[in-house]
C-alpha positions in Angstrom: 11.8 9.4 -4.8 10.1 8.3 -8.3 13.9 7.5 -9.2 14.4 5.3 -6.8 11.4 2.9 -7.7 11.4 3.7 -11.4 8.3 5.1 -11.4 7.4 7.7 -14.8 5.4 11.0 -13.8 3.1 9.3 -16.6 2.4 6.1 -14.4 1.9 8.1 -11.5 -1.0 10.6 -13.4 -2.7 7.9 -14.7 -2.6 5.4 -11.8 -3.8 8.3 -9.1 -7.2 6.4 -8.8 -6.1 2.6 -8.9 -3.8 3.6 -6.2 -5.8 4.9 -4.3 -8.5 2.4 -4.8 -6.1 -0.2 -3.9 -6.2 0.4 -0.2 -9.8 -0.5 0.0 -9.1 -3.7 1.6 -8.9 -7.1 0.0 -11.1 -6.2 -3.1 -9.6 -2.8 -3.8 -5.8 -4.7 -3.9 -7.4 -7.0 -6.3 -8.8 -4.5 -8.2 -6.0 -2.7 -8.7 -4.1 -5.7 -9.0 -6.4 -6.9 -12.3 -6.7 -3.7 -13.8 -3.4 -2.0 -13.3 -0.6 -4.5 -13.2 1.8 -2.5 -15.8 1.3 0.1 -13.4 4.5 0.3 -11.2 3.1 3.1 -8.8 0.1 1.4 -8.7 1.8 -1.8 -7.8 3.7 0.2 -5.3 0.5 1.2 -3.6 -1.0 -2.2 -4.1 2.2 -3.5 -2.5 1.6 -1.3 0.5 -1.9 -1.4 1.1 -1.6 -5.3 2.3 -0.2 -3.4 5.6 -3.1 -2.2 6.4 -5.1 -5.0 5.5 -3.2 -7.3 7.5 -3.4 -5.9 10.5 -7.3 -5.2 9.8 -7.2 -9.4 9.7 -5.1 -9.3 12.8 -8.0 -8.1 14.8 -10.7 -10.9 14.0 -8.0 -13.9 14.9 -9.3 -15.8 17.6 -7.9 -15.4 21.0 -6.4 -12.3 20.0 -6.1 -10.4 23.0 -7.9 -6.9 23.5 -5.3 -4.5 23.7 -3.7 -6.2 20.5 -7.2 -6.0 18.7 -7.4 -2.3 19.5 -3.7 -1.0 18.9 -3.9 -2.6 15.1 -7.3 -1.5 14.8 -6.2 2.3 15.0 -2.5 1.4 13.3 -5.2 0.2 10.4 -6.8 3.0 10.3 -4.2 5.2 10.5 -2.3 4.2 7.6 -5.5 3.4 5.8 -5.8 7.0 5.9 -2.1 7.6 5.0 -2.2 5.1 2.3 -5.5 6.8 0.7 -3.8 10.3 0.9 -0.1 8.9 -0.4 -2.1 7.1 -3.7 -4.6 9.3 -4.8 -1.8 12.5 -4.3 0.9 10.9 -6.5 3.4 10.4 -3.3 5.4 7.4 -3.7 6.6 6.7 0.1 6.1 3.9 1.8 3.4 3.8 5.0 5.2 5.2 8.4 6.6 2.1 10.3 5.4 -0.8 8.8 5.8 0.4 4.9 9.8 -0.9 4.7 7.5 -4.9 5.1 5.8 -4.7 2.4 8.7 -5.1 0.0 9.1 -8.4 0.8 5.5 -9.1 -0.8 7.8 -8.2 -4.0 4.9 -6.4 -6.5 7.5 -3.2 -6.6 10.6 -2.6 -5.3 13.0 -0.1 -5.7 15.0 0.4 -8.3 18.8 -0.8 -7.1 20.4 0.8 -10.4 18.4 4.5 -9.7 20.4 7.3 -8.4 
């Protein structure tokens, strides 16, 4: 799967931490964001990690109801957990589900000339 995004074995060694660092919420994408931005694995976790963090958000809106609040509460969690074992393990896949969005937040995509 490295292939597909263009991601080097080298990127992936030395970007273990950032990646994993990155799915830390709003301050760990903008750490790895600031530090890492040549990074393509780390952008991919970056990338991905806004999942998460979105749906985090999603549970302090206003009028959001309670079984909406408590549903993305645990989908958080769950791939916050995913996410943390994907980045700092070298895995480049996206997050189960939800994973395929964050491409459109366009910090890595794949590569469309890989094989």
């Amino acid at each position: 799967m490295p292939t597909a995004f263009n991601i080097s074995s080298t990127d992936i060694e030395s970007g273990k931490a950032m990646a994993g660092i990155s799915y830390f919420g709003l301050l760990g994408f903008l750490i790895a964001m600031l530090t890492s931005r040549e990074n393509r694995y780390v952008m991919f976790h970056a990338q991905q990690s806004l999942i998460p963090t979105i749906l985090f958000v999603v549970r302090f809106l206003p009028g959001t109801p309670f079984f909406v609040d408590g549903i993305a509460g645990l989908a958080a969690l769950v791939l916050f957990i995913i996410g943390l074992i994907n980045g700092f393990g070298g895995k480049v896949q996206p997050l189960p589900l939800l994973g395929e969005l964050a491409y459109n937040f366009g910090l890595c995509k794949p590569d469309d000339n890989a094989v």
